[in-house]
MDTraj code that builds the backbone (N, CA, C; nanometers):
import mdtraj as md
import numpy as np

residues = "UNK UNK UNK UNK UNK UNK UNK UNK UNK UNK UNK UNK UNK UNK UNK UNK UNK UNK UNK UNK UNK UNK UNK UNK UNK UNK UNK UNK UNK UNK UNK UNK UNK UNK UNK UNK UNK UNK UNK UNK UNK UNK UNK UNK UNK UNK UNK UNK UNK UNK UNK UNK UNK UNK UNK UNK UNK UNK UNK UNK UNK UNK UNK UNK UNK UNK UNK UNK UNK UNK UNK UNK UNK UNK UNK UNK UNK UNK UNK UNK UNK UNK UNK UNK UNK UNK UNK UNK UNK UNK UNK UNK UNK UNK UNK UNK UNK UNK UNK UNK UNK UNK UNK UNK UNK UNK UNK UNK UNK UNK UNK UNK UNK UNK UNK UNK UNK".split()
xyz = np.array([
    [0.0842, -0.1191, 0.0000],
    [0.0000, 0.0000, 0.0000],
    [0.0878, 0.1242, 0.0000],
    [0.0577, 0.2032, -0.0833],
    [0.1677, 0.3452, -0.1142],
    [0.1163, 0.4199, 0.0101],
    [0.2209, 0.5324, 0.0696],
    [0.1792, 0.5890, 0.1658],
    [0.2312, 0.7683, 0.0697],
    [0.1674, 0.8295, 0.1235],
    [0.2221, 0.9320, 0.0776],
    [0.2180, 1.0773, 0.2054],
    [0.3604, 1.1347, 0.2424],
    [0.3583, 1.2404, 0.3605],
    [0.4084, 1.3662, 0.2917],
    [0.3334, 1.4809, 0.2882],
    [0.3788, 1.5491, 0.2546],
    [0.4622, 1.6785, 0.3951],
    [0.5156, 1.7520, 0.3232],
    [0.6000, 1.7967, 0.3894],
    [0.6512, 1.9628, 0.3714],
    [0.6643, 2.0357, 0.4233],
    [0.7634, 2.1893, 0.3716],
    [0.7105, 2.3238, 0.3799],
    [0.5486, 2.3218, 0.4370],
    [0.4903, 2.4035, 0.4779],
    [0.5128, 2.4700, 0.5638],
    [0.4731, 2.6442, 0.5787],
    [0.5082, 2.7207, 0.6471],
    [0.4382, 2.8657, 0.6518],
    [0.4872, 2.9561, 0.7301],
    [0.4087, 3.0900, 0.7084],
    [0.5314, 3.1334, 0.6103],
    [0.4646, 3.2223, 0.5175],
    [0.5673, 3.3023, 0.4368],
    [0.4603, 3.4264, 0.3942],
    [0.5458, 3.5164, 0.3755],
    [0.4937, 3.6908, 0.3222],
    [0.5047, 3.6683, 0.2136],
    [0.3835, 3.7378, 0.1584],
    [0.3593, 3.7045, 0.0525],
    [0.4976, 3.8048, -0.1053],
    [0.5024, 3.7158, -0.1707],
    [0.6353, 3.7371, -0.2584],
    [0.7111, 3.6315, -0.2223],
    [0.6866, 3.5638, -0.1610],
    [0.8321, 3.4845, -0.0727],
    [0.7795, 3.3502, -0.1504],
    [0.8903, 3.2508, -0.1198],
    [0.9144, 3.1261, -0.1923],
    [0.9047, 2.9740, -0.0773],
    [0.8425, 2.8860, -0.1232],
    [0.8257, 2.7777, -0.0369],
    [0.8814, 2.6583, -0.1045],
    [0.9105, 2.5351, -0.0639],
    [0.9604, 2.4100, -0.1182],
    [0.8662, 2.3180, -0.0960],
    [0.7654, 2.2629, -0.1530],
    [0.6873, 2.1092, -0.0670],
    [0.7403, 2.0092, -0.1303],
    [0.7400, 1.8829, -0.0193],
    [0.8058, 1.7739, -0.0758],
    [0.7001, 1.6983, -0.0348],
    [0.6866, 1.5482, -0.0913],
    [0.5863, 1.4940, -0.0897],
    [0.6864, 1.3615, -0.1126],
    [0.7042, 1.2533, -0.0160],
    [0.7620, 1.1325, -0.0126],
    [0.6900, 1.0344, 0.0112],
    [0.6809, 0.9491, -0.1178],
    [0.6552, 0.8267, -0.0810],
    [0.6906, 0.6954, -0.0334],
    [0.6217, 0.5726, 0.0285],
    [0.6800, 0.4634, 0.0783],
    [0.5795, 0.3440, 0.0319],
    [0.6128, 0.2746, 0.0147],
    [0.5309, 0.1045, -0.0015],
    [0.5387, 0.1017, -0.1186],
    [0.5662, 0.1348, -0.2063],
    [0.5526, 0.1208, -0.3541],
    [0.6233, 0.1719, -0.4541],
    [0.7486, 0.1849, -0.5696],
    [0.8272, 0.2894, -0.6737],
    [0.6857, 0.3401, -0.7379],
    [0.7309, 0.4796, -0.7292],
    [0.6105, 0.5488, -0.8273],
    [0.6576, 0.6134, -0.9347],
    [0.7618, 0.5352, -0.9864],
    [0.8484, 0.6473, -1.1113],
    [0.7323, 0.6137, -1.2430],
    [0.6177, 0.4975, -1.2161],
    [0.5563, 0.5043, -1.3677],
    [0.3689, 0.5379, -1.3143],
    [0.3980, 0.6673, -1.2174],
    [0.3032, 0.6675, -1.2031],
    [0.2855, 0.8275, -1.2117],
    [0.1645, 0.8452, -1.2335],
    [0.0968, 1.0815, -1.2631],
    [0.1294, 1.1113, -1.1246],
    [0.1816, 1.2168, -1.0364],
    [0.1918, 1.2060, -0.9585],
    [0.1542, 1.4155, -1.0021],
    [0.0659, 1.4411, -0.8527],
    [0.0107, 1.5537, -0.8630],
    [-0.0094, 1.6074, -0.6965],
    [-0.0326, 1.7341, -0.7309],
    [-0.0163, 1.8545, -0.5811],
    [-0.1719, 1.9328, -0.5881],
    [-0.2474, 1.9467, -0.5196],
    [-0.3834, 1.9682, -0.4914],
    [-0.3558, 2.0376, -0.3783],
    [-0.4598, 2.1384, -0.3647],
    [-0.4798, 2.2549, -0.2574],
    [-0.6218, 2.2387, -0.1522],
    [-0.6438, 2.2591, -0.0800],
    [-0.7829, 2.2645, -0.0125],
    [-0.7297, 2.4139, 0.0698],
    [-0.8531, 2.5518, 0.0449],
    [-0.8681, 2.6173, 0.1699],
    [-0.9696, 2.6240, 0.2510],
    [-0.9740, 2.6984, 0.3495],
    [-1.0698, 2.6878, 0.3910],
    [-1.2099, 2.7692, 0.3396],
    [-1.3157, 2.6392, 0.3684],
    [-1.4738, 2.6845, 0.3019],
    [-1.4636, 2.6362, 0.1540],
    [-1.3403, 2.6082, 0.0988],
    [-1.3415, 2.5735, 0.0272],
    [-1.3199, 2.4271, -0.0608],
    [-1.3856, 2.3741, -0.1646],
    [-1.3220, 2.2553, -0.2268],
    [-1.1771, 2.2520, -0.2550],
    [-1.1559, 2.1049, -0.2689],
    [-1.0280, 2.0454, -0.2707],
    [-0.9858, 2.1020, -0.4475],
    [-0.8963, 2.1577, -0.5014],
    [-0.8516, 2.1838, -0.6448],
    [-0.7688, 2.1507, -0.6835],
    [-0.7332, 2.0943, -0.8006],
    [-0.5816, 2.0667, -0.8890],
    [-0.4800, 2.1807, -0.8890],
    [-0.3563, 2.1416, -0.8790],
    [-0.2613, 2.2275, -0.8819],
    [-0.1350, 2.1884, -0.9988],
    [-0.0923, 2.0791, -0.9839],
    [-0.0478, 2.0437, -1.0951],
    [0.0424, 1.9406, -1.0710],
    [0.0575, 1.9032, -1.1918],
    [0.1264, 1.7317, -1.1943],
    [0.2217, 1.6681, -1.3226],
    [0.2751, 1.5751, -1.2561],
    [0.3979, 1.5466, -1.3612],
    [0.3753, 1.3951, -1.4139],
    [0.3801, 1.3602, -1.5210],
    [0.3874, 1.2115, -1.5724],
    [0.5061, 1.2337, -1.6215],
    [0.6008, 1.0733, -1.6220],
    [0.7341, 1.1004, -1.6566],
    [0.8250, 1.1571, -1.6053],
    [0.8927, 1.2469, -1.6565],
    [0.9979, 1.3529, -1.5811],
    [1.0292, 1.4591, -1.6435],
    [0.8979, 1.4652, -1.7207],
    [0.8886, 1.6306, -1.7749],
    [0.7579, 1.6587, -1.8172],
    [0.6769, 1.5869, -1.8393],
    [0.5409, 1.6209, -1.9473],
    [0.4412, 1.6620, -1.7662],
    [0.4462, 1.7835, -1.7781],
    [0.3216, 1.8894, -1.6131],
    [0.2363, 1.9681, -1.6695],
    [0.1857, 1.9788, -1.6192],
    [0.0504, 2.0485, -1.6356],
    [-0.0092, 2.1275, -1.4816],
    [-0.0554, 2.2432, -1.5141],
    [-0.0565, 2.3423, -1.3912],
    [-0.2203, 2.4353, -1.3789],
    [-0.2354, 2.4602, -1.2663],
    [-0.3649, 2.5282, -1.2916],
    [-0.3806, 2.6499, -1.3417],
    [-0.4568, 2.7300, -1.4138],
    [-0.3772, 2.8382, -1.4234],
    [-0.3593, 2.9720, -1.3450],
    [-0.4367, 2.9489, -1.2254],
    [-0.3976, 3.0374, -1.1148],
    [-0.2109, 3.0471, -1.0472],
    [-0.1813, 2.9245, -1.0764],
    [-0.0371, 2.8938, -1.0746],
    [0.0308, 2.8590, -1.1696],
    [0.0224, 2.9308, -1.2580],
    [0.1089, 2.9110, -1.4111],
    [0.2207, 3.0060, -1.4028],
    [0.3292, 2.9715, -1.4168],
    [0.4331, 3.0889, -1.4108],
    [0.5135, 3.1002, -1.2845],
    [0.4403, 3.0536, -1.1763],
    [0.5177, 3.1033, -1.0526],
    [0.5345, 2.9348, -0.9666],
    [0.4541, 2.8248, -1.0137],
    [0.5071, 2.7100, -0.9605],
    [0.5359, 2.6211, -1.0146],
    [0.6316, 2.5302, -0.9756],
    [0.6946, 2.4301, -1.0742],
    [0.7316, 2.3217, -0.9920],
    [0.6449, 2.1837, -1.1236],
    [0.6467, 2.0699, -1.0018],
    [0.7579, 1.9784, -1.1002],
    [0.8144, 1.8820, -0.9695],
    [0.9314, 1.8440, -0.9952],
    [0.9111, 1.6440, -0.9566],
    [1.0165, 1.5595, -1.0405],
    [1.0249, 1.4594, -0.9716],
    [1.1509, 1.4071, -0.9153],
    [1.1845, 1.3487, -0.8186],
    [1.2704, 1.2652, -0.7762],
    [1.2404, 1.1304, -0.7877],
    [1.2934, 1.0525, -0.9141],
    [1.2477, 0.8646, -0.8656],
    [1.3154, 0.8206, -0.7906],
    [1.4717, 0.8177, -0.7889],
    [1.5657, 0.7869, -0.6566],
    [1.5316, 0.7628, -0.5123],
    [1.4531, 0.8943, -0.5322],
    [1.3749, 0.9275, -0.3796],
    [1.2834, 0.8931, -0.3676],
    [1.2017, 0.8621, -0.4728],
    [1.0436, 0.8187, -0.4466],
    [0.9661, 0.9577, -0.4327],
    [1.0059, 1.0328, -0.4584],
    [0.9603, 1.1908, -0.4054],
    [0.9197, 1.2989, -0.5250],
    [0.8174, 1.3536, -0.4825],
    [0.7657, 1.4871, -0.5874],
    [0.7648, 1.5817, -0.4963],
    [0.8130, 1.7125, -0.5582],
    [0.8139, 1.8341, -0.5050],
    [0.7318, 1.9669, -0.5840],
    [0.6730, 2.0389, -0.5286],
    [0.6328, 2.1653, -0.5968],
    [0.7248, 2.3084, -0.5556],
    [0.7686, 2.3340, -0.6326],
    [0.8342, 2.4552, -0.6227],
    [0.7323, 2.5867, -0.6237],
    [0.7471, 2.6682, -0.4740],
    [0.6098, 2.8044, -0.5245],
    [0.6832, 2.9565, -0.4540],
    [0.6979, 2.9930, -0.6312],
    [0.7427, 3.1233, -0.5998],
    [0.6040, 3.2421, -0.6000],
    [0.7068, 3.3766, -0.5762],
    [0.5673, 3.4646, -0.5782],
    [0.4437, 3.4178, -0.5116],
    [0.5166, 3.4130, -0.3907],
    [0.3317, 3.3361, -0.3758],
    [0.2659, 3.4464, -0.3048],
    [0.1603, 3.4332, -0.2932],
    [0.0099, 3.5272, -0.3007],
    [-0.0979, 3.4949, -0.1494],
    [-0.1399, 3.5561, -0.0984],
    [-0.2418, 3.5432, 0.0085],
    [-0.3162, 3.4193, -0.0578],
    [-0.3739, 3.4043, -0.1501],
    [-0.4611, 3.3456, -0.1809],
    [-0.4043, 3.1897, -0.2537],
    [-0.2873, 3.1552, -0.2217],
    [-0.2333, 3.0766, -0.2148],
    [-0.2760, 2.9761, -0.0716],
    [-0.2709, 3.0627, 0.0110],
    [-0.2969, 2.9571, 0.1346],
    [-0.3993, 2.8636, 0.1310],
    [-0.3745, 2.7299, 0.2170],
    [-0.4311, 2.6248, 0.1878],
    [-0.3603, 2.5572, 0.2756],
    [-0.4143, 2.4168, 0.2395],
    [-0.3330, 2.2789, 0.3080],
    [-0.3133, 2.2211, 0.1481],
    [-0.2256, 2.1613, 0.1479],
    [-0.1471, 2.1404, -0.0342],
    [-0.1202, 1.9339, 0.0305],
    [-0.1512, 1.8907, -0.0566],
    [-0.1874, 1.7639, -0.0752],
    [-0.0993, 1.6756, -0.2082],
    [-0.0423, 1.5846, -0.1608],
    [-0.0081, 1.5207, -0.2661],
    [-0.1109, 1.3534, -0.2941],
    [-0.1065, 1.2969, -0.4252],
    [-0.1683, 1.2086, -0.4553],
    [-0.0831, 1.1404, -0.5938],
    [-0.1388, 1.0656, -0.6122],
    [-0.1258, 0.9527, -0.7563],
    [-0.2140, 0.8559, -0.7850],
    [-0.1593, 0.8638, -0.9378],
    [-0.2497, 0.8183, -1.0578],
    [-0.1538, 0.7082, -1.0975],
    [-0.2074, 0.5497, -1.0925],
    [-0.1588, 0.4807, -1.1856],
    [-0.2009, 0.4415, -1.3359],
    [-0.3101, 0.5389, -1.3507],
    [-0.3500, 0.5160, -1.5021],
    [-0.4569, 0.5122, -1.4529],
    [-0.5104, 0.5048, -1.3414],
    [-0.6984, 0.4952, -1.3327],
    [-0.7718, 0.5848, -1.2792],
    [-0.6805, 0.6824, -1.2432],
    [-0.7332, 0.8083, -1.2289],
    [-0.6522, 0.8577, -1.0584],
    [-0.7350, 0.9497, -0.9965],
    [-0.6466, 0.9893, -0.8520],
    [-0.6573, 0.8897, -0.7572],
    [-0.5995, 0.8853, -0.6777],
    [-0.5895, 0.8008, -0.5362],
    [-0.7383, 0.8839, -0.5051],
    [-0.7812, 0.8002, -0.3716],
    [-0.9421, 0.8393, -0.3564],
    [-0.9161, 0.8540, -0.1419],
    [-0.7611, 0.7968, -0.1649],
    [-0.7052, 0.8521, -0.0105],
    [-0.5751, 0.9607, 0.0130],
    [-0.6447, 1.0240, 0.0760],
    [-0.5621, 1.1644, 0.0491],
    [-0.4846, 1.1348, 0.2274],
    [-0.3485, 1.2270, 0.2129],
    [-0.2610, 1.2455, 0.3777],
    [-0.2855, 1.3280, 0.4088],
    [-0.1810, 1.3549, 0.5150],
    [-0.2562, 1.4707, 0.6098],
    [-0.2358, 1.6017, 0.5577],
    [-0.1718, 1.6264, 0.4790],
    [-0.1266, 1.7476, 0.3850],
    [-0.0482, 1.8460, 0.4296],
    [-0.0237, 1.9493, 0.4263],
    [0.0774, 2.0307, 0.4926],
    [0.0883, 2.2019, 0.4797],
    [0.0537, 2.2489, 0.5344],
    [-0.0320, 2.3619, 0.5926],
    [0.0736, 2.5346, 0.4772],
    [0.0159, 2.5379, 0.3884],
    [0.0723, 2.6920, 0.3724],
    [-0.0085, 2.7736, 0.4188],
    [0.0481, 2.9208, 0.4611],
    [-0.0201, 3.0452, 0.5073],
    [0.1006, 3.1429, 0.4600],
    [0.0152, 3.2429, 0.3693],
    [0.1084, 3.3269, 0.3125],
    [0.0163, 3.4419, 0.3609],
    [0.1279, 3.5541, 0.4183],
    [0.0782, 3.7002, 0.4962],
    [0.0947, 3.7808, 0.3786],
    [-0.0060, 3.9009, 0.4004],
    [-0.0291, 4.0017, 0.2750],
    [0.0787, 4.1182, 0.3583],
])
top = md.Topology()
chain = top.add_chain()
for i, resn in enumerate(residues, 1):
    res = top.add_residue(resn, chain, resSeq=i)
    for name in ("N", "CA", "C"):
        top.add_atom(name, md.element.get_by_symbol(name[0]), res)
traj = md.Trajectory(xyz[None], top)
């Protein structure tokens, strides 16, 4: 059973730059979609963006330009890179995967951004 913890959350002012890492265990996920999802509060859970392979991503376009998601297979690990980030960035940021049948339908505990205006 894949486990997935994400990780790298923090308060940051807004302009400022964050790292999330998202490591997995029980399973290699180098042939699997592997993607970063947001939840704030009051609000639904949303796509953020995701990598098949080790280059072909796709991004929402509220975050086009300023985040960039990354893989590690070595590590078992995906990361989102988020620059410029924005008040309205905040959330709890979630990682998941796709082995071809669509998203995982069990999400972790996720990992808390809060960006100050």
């Amino acid at each position: 059973q894949v486990q997935l913890v994400e990780s790298g959350g923090g308060l940051v002012q807004a302009g400022g730059s964050l790292r999330l890492s998202c490591a997995a265990s029980g399973r290699a996920l180098y042939t699997y979609r592997l993607g970063w999802f947001r939840q704030a509060p009051g609000k639904e859970r949303e796509f953020v963006a995701a990598i098949r392979g080790s280059s072909t991503t796709s991004y929402a376009d509220s975050v086009k330009g300023r985040f960039t998601i990354s893989r590690d297979n070595a590590k078992n690990t995906v990361y989102l890179q988020m620059n410029s980030l924005k008040p309205e960035d905040t959330a709890v940021y979630y990682c998941n995967r796709d082995p071809g049948s669509g998203w995982g339908q069990k999400w972790g505990q996720g990992t808390q951004v809060t960006v100050s205006s």
